[in-house]
C-alpha positions as CSV (number, residue, x, y, z in Angstrom):
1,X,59.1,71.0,-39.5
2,X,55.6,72.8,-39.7
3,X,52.8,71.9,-38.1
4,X,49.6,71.6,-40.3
5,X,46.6,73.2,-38.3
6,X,43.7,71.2,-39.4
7,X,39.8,71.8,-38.8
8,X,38.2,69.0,-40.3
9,X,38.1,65.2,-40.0
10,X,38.3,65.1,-44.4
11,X,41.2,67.0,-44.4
12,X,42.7,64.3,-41.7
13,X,41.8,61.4,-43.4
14,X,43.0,62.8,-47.2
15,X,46.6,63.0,-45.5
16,X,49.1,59.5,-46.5
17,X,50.2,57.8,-43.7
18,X,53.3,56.1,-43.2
19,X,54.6,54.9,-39.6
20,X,52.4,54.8,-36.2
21,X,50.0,57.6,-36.0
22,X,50.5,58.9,-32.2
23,X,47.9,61.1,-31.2
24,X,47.9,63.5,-28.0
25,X,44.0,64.7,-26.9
26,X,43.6,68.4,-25.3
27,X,41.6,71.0,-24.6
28,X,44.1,73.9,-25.6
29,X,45.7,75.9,-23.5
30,X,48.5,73.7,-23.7
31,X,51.7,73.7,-21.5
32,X,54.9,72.2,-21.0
33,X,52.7,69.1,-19.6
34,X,51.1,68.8,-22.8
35,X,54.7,69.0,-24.6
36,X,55.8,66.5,-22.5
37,X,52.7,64.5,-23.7
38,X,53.8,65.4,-27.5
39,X,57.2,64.7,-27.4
40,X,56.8,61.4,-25.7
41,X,54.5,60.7,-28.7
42,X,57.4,61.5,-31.3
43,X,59.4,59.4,-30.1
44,X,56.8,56.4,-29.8
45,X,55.7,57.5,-33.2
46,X,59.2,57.6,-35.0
47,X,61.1,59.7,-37.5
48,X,58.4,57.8,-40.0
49,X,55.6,58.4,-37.9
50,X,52.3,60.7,-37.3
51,X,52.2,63.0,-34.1
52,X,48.4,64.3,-34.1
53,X,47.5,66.5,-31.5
54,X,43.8,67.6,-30.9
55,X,42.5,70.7,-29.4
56,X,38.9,70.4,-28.5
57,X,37.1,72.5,-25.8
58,X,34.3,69.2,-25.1
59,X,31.1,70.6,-23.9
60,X,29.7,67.9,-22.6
61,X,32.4,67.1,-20.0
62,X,31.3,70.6,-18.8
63,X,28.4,70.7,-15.6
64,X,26.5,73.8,-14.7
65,X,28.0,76.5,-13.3
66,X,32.1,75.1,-14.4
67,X,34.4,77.7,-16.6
68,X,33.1,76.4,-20.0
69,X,33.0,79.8,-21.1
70,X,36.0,81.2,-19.5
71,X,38.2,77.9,-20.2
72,X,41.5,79.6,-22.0
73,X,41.4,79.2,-26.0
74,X,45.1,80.3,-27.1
75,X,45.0,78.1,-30.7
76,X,48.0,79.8,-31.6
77,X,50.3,79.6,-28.9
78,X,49.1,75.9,-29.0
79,X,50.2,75.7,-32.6
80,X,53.2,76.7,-31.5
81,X,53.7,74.5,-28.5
82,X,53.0,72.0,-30.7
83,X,55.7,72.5,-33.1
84,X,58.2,73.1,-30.9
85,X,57.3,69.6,-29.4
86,X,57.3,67.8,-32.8
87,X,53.4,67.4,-34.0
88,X,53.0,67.1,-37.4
89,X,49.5,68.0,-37.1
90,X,47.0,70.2,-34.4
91,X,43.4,68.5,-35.3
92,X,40.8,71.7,-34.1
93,X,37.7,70.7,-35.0
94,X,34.8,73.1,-34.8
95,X,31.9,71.7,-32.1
96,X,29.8,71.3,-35.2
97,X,32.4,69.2,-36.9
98,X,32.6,67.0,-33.8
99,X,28.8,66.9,-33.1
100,X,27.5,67.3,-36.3
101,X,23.6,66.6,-35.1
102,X,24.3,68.6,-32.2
103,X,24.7,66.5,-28.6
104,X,24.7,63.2,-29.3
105,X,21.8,61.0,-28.5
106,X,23.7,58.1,-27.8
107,X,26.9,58.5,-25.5
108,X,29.8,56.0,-23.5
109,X,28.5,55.8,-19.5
110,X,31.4,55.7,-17.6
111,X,29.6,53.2,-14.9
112,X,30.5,52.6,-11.4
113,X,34.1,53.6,-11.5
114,X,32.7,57.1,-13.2
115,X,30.5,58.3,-10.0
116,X,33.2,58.2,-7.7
117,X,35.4,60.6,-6.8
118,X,35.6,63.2,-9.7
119,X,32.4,61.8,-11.6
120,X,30.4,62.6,-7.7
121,X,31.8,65.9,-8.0
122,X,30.6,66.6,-11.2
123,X,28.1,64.4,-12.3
124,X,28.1,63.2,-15.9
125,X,31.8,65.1,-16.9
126,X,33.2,61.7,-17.3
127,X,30.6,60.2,-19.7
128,X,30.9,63.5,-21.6
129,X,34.6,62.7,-21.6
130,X,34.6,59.4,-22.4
131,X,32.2,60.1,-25.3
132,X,34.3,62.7,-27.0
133,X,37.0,60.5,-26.4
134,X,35.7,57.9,-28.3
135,X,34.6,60.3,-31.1
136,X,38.3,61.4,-31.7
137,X,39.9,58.3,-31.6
138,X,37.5,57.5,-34.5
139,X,38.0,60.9,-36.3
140,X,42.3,60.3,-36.0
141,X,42.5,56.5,-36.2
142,X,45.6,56.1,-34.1
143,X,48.1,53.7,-33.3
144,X,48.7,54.7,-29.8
145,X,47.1,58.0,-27.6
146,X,49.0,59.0,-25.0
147,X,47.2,60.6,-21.6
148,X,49.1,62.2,-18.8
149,X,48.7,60.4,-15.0
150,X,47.7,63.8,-13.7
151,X,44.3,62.9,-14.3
152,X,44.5,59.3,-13.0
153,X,40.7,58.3,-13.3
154,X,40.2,59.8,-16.5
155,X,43.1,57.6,-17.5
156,X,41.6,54.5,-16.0
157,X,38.2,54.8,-17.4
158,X,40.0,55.8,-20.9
159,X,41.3,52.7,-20.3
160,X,38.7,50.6,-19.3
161,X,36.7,51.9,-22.4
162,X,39.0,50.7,-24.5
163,X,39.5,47.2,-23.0
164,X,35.9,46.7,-22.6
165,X,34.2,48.2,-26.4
166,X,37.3,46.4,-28.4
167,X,39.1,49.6,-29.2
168,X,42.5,48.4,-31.5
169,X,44.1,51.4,-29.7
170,X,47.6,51.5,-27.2
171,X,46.8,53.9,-24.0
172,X,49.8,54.8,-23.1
173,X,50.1,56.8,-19.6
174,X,52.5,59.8,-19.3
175,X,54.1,60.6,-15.4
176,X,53.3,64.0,-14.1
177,X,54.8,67.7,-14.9
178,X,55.2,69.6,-12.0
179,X,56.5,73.2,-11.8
180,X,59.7,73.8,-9.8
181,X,57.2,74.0,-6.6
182,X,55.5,70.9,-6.8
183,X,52.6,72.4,-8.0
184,X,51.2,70.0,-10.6
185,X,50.8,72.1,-14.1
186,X,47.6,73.0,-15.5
187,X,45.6,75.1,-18.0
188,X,43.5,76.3,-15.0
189,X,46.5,77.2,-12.8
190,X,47.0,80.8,-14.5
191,X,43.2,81.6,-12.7
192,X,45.0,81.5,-9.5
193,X,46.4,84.7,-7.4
194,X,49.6,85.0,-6.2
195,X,48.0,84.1,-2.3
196,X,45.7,81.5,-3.8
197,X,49.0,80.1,-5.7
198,X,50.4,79.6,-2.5
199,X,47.8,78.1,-1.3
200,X,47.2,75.9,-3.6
201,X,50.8,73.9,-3.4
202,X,49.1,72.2,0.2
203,X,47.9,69.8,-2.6
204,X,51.0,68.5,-3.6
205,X,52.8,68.9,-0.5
206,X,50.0,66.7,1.3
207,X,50.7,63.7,-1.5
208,X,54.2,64.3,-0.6
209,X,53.2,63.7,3.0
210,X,51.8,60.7,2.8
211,X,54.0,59.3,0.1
212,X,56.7,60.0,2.6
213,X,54.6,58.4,5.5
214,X,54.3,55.1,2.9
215,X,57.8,55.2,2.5
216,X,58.8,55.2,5.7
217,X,56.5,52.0,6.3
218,X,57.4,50.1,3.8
219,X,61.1,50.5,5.1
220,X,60.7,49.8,8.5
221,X,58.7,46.6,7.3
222,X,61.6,45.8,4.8
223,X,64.5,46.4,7.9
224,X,61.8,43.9,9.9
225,X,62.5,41.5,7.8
226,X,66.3,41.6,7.1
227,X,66.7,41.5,11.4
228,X,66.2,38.2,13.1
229,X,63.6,38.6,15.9
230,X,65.8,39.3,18.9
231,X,66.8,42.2,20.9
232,X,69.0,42.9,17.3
233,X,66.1,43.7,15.7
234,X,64.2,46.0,18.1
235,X,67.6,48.0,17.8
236,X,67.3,48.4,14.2
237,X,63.7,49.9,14.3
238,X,64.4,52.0,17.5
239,X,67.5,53.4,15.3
240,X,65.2,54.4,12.1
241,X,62.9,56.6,14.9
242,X,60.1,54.2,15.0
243,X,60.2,53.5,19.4
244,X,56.8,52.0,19.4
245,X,57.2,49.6,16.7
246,X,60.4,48.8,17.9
247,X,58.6,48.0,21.1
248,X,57.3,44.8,19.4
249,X,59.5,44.3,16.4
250,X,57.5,40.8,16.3
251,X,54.3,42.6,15.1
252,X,56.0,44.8,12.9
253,X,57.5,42.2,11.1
254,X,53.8,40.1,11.1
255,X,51.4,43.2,10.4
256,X,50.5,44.3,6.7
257,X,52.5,45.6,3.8
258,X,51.2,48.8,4.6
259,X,49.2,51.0,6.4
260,X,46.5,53.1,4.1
261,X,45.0,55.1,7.5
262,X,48.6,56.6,7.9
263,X,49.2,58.0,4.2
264,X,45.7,59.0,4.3
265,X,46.4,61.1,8.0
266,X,49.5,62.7,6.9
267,X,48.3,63.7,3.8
268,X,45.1,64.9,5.7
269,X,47.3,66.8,8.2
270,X,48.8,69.4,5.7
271,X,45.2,69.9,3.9
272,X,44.0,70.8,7.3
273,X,46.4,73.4,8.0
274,X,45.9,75.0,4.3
275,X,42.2,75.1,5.7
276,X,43.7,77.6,7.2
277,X,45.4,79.6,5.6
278,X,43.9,83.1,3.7
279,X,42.9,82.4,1.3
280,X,41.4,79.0,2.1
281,X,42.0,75.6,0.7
282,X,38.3,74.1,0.5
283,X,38.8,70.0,0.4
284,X,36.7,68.1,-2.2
285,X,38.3,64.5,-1.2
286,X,41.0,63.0,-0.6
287,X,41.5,59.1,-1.4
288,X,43.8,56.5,-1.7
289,X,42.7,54.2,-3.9
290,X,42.6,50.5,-6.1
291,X,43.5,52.7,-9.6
292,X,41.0,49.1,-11.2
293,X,38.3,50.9,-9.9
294,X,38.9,53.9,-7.5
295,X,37.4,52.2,-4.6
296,X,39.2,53.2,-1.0
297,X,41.7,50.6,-0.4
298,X,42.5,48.6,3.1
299,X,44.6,47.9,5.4
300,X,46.4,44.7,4.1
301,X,46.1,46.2,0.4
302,X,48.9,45.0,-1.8
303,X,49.5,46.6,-5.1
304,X,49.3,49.5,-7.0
305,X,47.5,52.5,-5.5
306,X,46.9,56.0,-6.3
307,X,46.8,59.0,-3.5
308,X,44.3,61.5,-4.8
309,X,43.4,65.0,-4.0
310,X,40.6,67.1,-5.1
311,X,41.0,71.2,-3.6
312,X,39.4,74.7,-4.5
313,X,41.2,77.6,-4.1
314,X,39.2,80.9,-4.3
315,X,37.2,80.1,-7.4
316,X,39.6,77.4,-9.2
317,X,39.4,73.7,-8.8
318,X,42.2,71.9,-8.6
319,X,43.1,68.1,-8.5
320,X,46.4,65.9,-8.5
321,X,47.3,62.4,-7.1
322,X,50.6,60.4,-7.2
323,X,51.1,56.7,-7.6
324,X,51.8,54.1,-4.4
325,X,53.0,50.8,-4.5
326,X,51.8,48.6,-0.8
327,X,54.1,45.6,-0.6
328,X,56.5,46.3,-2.8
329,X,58.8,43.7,-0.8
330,X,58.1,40.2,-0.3
């Protein structure tokens, strides 16, 4: 199969579709996250359906001072990524062809959930993104557009945009690709150094800290409920290496579904040490949050969570975040 490169939204539209359209939005540079991204699409799309995937370097989701200009453009290694992954099409519009009047006058405001977080960080990126989001969904007319959990609020707002403005379009969210190390993969990783590299993994390494910490929790509560309050069931705590909660099993078995102050302090205590380390990791934030509206959860919180981490390393910024479940057990 060959990919069709394609640079304008006329030449899109003139194609005959059959199955689903599946489309796969990027900003280039693609790696084998965004393959993963494409080749879930093929499969959602069919052997009689559209794989579209767009490369589009957005200026608006861009504030002063970020790597706009020194973001990686490698169109045809992306081509070729593509292929390999099963797109029948790479959409690379021009910024003219996607702004045709130059920046819009009129553009999606991510609201509350957009100024937390990432949007505090960089003030305005998400309404820039959700805007040029909107803009290609509109210039590809899928089915379904798939968006990868790495870049969980993104994914939520994406979301909430299409729930709330009527969008007759299926989000569908891809897991993660991490590189052997943990090290979440992403087009800004190749700015980093060898040392900064190393670095760097504290990020994942601290969500792997405190999801650890979470699952240790949740299974001493689930062993506090399988042991009848007695002596029996101090025992059984004291034996999975929890001595003072064993030292009243009664409140174990009583107290929340989880505990959010311990993920967050585990996770906090690698971070700190990569503080550290030469070069630095600088923190931008580190949350565990409701993924409805990336507000900090509570203890007591039941549900679906995400563990989020924001990190600079020398010059790159870097974020990542894995998913949590509180209560899982009833």
């Amino acid at each position: 199969m060959t990919t069709a490169l394609l640079r304008t939204a006329d030449e899109l539209h003139a194609r005959t579709r059959g199955g689903r359209r599946a489309v796969v939005m990027t900003m280039g540079a693609l790696h084998e996250g965004h393959a993963t991204l494409v080749r879930t699409a093929r499969d959602l799309a069919g052997p009689d359906g559209e794989v579209v995937v767009t490369v589009f370097v957005n200026p608006l989701q861009f504030g002063q001072g970020e790597d706009l200009d020194r973001y990686p453009r490698t169109l045809d290694a992306d081509l070729k990524i593509a292929e390999q992954a099963g797109a029948d099409i790479v959409f690379a519009p021009s910024v003219d062809q996607v702004y045709p009047g130059g920046e819009p006058q009129v553009r999606v405001t991510a609201g509350p959930m957009g100024e937390r977080l990432e949007g505090s960080s960089r003030p305005g990126h998400f309404d820039g993104m959700l805007t040029v989001v909107a803009k290609l969904l509109h210039l590809t007319r899928p089915d379904t557009a798939l968006f990868g959990q790495k870049d969980a609020q993104q994914l939520a707002l994406i979301r909430r945009m299409v729930r709330d403005l009527n969008f007759g379009v299926q989000i569908v969210a891809v897991p993660t690709v991490r590189e052997e190390d943990g090290l979440a993969l992403s087009s800004r990783n190749r700015y980093l150094s060898a040392e900064e590299r190393r670095t760097a993994l504290a990020l994942s390494q601290a969500l792997f800290a405190g999801r650890d910490r979470h699952a240790a929790q949740e299974a001493l509560r689930a062993r506090a409920r399988e042991v009848p309050a007695s002596h029996a069931r101090a025992e059984a705590l004291s034996a999975l290496g929890e001595s003072r909660a064993a030292a009243d099993a009664h409140a174990v078995a009583k107290a929340a579904p989880g505990d959010p102050a311990g993920v967050r302090a585990a996770a906090r205590t690698v971070l700190d040490e990569a503080a550290r380390l030469v070069p630095p990791l600088e923190l931008d934030y580190l949350a565990l949050v409701d993924p409805s509206d990336f507000t900090e959860i509570e203890d007591g919180f039941t549900g679906e969570a995400v563990l989020a981490v924001a990190a600079r390393v020398g010059t790159t910024r870097l974020i990542d975040n894995l998913p949590l479940t509180f209560g899982a057990a009833s």
